[in-house]
C-alpha positions in Angstrom: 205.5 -138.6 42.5 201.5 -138.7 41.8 199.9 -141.5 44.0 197.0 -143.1 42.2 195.0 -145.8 44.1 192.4 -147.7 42.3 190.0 -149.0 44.6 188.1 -151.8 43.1 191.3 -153.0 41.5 189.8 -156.7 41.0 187.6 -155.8 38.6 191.3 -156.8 36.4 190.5 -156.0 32.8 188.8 -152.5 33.7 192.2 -152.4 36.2 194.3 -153.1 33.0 192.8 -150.6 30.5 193.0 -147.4 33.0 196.4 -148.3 34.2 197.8 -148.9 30.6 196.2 -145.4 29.7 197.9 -144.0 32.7 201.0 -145.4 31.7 201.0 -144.1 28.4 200.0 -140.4 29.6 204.0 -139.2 29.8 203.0 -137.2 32.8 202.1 -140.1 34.9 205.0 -142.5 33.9 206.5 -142.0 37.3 203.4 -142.8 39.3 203.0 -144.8 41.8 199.9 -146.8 41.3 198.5 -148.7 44.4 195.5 -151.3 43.5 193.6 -151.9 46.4 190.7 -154.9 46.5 188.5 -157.4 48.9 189.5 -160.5 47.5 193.6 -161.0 47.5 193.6 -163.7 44.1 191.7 -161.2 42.1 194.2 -157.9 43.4 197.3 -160.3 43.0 196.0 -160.9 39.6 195.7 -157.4 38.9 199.1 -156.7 40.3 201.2 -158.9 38.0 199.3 -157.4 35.2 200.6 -153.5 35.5 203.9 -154.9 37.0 203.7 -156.6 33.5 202.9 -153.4 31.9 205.3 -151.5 33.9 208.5 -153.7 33.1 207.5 -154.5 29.8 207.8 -150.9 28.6 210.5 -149.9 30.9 208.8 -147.4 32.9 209.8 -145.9 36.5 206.4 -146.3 37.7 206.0 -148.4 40.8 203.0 -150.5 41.5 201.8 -151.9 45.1 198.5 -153.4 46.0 197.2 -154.0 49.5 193.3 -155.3 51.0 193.7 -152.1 53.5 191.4 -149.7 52.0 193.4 -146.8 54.2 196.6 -147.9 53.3 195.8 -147.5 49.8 194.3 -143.8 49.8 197.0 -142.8 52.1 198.4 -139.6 51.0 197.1 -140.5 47.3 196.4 -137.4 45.1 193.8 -139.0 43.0 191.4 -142.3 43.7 189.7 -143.9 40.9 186.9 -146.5 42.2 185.6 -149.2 40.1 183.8 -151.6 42.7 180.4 -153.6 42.5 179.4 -153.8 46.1 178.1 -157.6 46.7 179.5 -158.8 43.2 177.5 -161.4 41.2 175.6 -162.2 43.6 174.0 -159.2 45.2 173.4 -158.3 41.1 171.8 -161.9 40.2 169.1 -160.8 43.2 168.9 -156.9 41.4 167.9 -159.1 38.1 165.4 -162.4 39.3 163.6 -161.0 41.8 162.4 -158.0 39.7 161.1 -160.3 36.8 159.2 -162.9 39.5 157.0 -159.6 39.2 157.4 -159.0 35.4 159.4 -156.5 35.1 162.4 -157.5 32.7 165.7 -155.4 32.9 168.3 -155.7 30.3 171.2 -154.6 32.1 169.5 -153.5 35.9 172.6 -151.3 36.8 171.2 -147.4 36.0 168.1 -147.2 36.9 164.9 -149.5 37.3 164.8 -151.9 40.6 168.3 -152.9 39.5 170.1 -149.3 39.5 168.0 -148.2 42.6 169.6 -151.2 45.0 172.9 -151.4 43.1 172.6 -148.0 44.3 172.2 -148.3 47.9 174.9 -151.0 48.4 177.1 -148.9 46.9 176.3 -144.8 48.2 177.0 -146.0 51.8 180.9 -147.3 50.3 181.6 -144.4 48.5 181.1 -142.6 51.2 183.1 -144.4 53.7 186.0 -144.1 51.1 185.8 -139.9 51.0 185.1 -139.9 54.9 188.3 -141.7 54.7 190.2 -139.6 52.0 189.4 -136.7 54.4 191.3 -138.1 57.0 194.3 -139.2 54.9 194.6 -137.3 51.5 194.8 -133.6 50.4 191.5 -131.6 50.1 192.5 -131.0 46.6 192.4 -135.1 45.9 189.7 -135.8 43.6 187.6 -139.0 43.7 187.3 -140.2 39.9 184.6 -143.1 40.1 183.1 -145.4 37.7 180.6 -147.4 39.5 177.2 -147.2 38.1 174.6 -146.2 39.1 176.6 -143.0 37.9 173.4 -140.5 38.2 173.1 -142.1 42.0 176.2 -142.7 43.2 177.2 -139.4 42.1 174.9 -137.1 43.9 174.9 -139.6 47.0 178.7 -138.9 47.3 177.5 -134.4 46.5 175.0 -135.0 48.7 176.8 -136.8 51.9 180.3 -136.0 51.4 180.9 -133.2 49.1 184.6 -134.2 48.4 186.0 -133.5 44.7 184.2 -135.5 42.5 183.7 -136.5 39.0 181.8 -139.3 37.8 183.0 -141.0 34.6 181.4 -143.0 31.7 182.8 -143.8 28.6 178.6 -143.5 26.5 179.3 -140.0 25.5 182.9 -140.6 23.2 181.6 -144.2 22.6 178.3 -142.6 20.6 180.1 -140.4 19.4 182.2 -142.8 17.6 179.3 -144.7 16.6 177.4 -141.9 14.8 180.6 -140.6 12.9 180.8 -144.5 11.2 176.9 -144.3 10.9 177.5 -141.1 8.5 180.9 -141.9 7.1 182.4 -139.1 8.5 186.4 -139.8 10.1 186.1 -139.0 14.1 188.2 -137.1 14.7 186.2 -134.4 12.5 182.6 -134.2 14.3 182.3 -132.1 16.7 179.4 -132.0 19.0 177.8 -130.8 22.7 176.1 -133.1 24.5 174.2 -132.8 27.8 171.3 -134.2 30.3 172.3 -137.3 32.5 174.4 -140.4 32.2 173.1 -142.9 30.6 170.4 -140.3 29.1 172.3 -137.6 27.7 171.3 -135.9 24.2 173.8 -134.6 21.5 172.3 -131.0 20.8 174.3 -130.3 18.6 176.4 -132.8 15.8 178.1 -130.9 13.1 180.7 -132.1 10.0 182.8 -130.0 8.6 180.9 -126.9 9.9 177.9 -128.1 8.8 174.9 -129.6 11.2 175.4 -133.3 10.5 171.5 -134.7 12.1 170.3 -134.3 8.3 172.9 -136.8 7.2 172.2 -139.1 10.5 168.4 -139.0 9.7 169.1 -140.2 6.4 171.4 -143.0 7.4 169.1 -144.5 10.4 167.1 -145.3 7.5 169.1 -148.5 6.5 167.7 -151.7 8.3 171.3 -153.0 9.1 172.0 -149.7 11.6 168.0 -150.1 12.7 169.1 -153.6 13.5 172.2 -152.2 15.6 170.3 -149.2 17.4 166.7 -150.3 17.2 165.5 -148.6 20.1 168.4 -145.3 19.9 167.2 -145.0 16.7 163.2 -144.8 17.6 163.9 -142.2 20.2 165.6 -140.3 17.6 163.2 -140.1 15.3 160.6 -139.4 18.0 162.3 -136.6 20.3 164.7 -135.2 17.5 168.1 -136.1 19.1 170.4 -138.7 19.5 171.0 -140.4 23.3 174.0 -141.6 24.4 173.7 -144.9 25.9 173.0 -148.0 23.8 169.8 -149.4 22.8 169.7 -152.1 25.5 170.2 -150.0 27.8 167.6 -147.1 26.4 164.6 -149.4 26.8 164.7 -150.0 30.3 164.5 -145.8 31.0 161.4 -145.5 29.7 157.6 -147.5 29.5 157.1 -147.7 25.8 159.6 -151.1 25.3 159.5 -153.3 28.1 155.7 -153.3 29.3 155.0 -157.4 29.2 157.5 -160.6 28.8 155.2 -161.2 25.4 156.5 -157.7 24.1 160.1 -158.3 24.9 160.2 -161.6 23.2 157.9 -161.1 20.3 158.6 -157.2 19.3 161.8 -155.7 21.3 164.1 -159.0 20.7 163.5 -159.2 17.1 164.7 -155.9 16.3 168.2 -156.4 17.6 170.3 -157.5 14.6 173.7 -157.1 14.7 175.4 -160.6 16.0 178.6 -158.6 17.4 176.3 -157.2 20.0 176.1 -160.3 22.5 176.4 -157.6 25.2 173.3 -156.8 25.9 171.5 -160.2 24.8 169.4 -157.9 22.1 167.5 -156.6 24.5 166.2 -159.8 26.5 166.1 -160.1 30.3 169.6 -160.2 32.1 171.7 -159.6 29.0 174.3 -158.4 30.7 174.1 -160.6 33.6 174.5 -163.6 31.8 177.7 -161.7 30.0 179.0 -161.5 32.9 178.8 -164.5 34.0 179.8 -166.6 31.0 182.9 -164.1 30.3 184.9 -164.2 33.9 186.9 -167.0 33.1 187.3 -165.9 29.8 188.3 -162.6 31.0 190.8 -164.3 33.8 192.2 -166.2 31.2 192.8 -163.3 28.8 194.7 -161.5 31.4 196.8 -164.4 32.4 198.1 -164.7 28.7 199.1 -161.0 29.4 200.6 -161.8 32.0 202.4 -164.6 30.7 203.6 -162.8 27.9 201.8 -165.0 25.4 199.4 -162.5 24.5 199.8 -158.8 23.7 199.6 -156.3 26.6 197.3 -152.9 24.8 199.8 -150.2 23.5 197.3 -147.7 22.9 195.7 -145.0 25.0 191.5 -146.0 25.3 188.4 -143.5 24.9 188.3 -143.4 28.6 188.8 -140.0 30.4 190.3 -141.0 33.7 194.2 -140.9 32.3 193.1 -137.6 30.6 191.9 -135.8 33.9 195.1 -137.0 35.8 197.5 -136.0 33.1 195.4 -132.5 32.5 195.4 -132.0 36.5 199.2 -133.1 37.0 200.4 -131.3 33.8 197.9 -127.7 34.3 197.6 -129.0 30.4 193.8 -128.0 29.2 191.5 -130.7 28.3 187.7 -131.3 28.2 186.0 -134.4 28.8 182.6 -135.1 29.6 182.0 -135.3 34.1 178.8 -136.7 35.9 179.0 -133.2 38.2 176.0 -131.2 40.6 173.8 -129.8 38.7 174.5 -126.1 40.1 172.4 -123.9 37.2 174.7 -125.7 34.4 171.2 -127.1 33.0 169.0 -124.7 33.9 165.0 -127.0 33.5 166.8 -129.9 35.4 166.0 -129.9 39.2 169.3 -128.1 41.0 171.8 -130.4 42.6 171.0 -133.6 40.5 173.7 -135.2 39.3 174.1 -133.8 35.3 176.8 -135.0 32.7 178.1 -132.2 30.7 181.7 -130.7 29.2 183.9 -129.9 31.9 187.7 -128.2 31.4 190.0 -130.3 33.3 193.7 -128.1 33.9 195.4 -127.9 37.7 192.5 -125.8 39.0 190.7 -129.7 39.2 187.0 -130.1 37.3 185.2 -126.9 36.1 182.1 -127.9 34.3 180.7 -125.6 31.4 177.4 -124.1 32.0 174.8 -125.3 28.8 171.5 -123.6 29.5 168.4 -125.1 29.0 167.7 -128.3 27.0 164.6 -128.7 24.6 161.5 -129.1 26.7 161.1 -133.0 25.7 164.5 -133.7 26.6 164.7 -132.0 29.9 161.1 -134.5 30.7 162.5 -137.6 30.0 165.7 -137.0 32.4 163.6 -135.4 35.3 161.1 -139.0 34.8 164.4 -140.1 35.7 166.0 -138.1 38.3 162.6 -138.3 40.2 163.5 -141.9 41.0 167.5 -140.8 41.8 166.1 -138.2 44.0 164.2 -140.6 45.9 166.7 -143.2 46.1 169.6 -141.1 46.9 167.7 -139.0 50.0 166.7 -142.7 51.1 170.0 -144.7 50.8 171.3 -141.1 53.3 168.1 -141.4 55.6 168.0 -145.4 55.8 164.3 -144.5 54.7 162.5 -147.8 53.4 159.7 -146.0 52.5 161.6 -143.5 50.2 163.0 -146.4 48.2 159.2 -148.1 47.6 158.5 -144.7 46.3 161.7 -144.5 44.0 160.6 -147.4 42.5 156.4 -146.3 42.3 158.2 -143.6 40.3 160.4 -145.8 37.7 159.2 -145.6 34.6 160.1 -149.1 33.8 158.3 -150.2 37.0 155.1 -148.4 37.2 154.8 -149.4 33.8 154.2 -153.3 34.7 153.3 -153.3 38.5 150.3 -152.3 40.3 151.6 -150.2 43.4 150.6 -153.3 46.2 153.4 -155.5 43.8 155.9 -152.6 44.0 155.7 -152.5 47.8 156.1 -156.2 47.7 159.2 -156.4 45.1 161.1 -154.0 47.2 160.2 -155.6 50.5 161.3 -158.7 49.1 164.8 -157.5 47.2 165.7 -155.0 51.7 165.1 -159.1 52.7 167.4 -160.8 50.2 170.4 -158.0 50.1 169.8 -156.9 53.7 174.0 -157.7 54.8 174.8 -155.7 51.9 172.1 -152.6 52.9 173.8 -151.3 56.8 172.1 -148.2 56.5 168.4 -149.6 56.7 169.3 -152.5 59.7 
């Protein structure tokens, strides 16, 4: 029987959807699933729910869940990690402290003084979770995680651990998606190759029906209702000639041109958010996604309960997500490709070597093979390495417990550097290693 542990496993609606995909992967309907978390109401929560799923569809499957991190990954073949190191909290301090100095993040979990310490809580775990898989798993057993910051965390665990490793977002099939309704095209025909790093990865290449389908997406970013959807997506497009992957919230807080004053997020960026469905991000305003967070737990709690209950429908459909897809691939030695946050060894050859790249990787029992793509257009490749200059920085700190490193990371952000004078940078970060110092061991 495959041994899955999800580690993380009280973060109960991103718990529900892997775990109902991995249900419905035939392969895996004999698993045994062991949900492993910090605080026992949330992991209880979460284990009703896939015993729910389990029952309710009849399935030979057996779930446990245990607080013992080792118990968990003991002899497990495959370890999926979905934690938030210091929760709400910790992420409240990533968001308020930053804009005391006026610099105004979104969503603060990527990049930007937000990413850089989500960052360093969370390295230092993932690490402590491969030093143990190495004492209690197979070498073969491959760490599939989706914390953010993906670019980060991903080449602090190539960097410190080295284990088998694949880092997993869900931006790349989700634009995809996106892009096929804005040019009326059915999904399921496009077909496109996409490459840089997460969060800031470009579609070279988008084709229909053999055909390269960027004239038709030019001509359809001209309606003001998807300029209202994508405002910022859509700018970058026209400006750098391809598409990115992560959403427009998101997009402004990689780069200096949308988020310079308080006065331009209010009066220019806000404004040109206008799709109502898209409470998510907050249309681009400071601590969208915090406040999400916040004002959906209980919502999300409840939702779950219902499901638990059975007064609500439990999902019968596999997700866009590719975790099932790379245990089912690996279990089965059934071919698929998917799109991994891997090392950059020579698979893009203008970004710096050893970053942390998301590109198509083959997924069969030989584990992750990522395909090589070459070189990306020179604009492209500039944009990511303004980025991977602060991951570089961060990552080499979070493994030296170098302070200094990490004031640098952040002199380097372009966000940052494009509102604060260095002295307030070296203050911001002083003041965010004093407020999150219980979660930060490696720099006491």
């Amino acid at each position: 029987m495959t041994k899955i542990a999800i580690i993380g496993a009280g973060s109960v609606v991103f718990t529900r959807n892997l775990t109902s995909d991995i249900l419905l992967a035939p392969a895996l309907q004999n698993a045994t699933i062991t949900l492993m978390d910090i605080d026992a109401q949330r992991l209880e929560t979460a284990r009703a729910l896939v015993h729910k799923m389990v029952t309710a569809r009849n399935l030979p499957a057996r779930v446990e869940a245990t607080l013992d991190r080792r118990e968990a990954l003991d002899g497990a073949d495959f370890c999926i990690t979905t934690i938030q190191v210091g929760g709400l909290e910790a992420y409240e301090l990533d968001i308020e402290i930053p804009l005391r100095y006026g610099v105004g993040q979104c969503v603060g979990d990527t990049l930007g003084p937000g990413g850089v310490f989500r960052g360093l809580r969370t390295v230092p775990v993932l690490l402590d979770i491969c030093q143990d898989m190495n004492e209690l798993c197979d070498d073969r057993a491959l760490l599939i995680n989706y914390s953010n910051p993906m670019a980060i965390n991903s080449w602090g665990v190539a960097a410190g651990a080295g284990r088998p490793y694949v880092g997993l977002c869900h931006s790349v099939q989700g634009t995809a998606a996106m892009l096929a309704r804005f040019i009326d095209a059915p999904f399921e025909e496009l077909r496109y190759r996409v490459a840089g790093i997460n969060h800031m990865a470009w579609f070279l290449d988008l084709t229909w029906k053999g055909q390269d389908a960027y004239p038709l997406l030019r001509e359809a970013v001209k309606d003001p209702m998807l300029r209202g959807q994508e405002p910022i997506r859509i700018e970058e497009f026209e400006q750098f000639g391809y598409f990115v992957t992560e959403s427009s919230g998101h997009a402004s807080e990689y780069v200096p041109y949308f988020r310079k004053s308080q006065a331009m997020i209010e009066q220019e960026l806000v404004p040109r958010f206008k799709d109502p469905h898209d409470h998510w991000i907050a249309f681009g305003g400071n601590a969208g996604y915090l406040n999400h967070c916040k004002a959906r737990l209980h919502d999300y709690l409840d939702e779950v309960n219902e499901q638990i209950a059975g007064t609500r429908r439990l999902p019968d459909e596999r997700s866009n997500e590719y975790g099932s897809y790379i245990i089912e691939a690996m279990v089965s030695d059934t071919p698929t490709v998917i799109y991994g946050n891997v090392p950059n060894t020579e698979l893009i050859t203008n970004l710096p070597q050893g970053c942390s790249v998301e590109v198509p990787c083959v997924v069969d029992g030989n584990g992750i093979q990522p395909c090589h793509v070459g070189a990306l257009p020179p604009v492209l490749a500039a944009l990511n390495r303004s980025n991977i200059a602060v991951q570089e920085l961060a990552v080499s700190g979070s493994l030296a417990g170098d302070r200094e490193m990490i004031v640098h990371a952040l002199m380097m952000d372009p966000l940052t550097a494009a509102v604060c004078t260095l002295p307030q940078i070296r203050e911001m970060t002083a003041e965010l290693f004093a407020a999150e110092a219980r979660w930060l061991p490696q720099f006491s």
